[in-house]
C-alpha positions in Angstrom: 0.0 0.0 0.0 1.4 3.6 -0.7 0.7 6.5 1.5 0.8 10.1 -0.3 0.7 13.1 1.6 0.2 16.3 -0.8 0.2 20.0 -0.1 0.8 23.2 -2.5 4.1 22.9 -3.4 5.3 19.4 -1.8 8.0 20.7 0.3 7.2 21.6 4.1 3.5 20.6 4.8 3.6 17.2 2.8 6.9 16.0 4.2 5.2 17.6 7.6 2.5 15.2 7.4 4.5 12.4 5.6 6.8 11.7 8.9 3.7 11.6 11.2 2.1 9.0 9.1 5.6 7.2 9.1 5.7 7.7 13.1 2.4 6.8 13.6 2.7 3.9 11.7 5.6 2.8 13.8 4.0 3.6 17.0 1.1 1.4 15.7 3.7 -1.3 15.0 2.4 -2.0 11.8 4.2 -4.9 10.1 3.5 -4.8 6.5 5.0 -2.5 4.2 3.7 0.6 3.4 5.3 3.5 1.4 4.7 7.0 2.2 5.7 9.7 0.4 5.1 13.5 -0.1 4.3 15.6 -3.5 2.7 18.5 -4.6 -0.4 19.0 -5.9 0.2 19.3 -9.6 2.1 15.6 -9.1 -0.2 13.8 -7.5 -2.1 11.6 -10.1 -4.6 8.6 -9.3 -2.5 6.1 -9.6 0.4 7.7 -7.7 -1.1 6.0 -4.3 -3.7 3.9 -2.4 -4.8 6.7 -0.1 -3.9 10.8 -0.7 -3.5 12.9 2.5 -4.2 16.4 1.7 -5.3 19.9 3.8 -9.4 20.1 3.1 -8.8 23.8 1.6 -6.6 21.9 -1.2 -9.6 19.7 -1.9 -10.7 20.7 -5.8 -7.0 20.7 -6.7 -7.0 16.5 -6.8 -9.3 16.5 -10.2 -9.3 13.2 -11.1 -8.4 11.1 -8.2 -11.7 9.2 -6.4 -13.0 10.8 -3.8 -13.0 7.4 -1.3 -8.7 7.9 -2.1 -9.1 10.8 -1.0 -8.0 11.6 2.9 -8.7 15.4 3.9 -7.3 17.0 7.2 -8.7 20.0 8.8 -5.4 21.0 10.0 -2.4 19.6 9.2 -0.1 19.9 12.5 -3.1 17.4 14.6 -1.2 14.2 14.8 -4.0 13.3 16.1 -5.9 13.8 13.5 -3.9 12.0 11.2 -3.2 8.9 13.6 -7.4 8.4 13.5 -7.5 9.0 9.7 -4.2 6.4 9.4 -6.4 3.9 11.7 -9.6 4.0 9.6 -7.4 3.1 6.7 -5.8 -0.1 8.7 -9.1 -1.2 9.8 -11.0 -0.5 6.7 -7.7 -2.4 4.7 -7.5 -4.8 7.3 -3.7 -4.6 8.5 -2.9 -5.5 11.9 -2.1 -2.6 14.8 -2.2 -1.6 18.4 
């Protein structure tokens, strides 16, 4: 599974969010491999990933990607935040974690 967190211009916020998800991940102690990664906006494409985390104000600028790929953060400094959207994903693909 691949793990794409995407902001404006895929520097700071995306690679932000990018080692949460890898932290939280590991504080999960999730086993199986999953990539993540960070982009910007004009990059990310629907195949680029299984799930696409991105700020809710950067919503319309992922045109062609599914909405249910689609993973949209009110703010994107609330680790918490992005540990309960991470654990949806783990339950919903069924992948073991604490």
């Amino acid at each position: 599974m691949k793990i794409l967190a995407v902001c404006q211009s895929g520097l700071g916020s995306s690679f932000m969010v990018q080692m949460n998800i890898q932290q939280i991940l590991k504080d999960e102690n999730v086993s199986e491999e999953i990539q993540v990664d960070h982009a910007d906006v004009g990059s990310a494409t629907g195949d680029a990933a299984d799930y696409f985390f991105v700020e809710a104000t950067l919503e319309g600028a992922l045109g062609g990607i599914p909405n249910n790929k689609i993973i949209l953060l009110d703010s994107l400094i609330d680790k918490e935040e992005v540990k309960d959207q991470i654990n949806k994903i783990l339950d919903q693909e069924n992948i073991k974690h604490s």
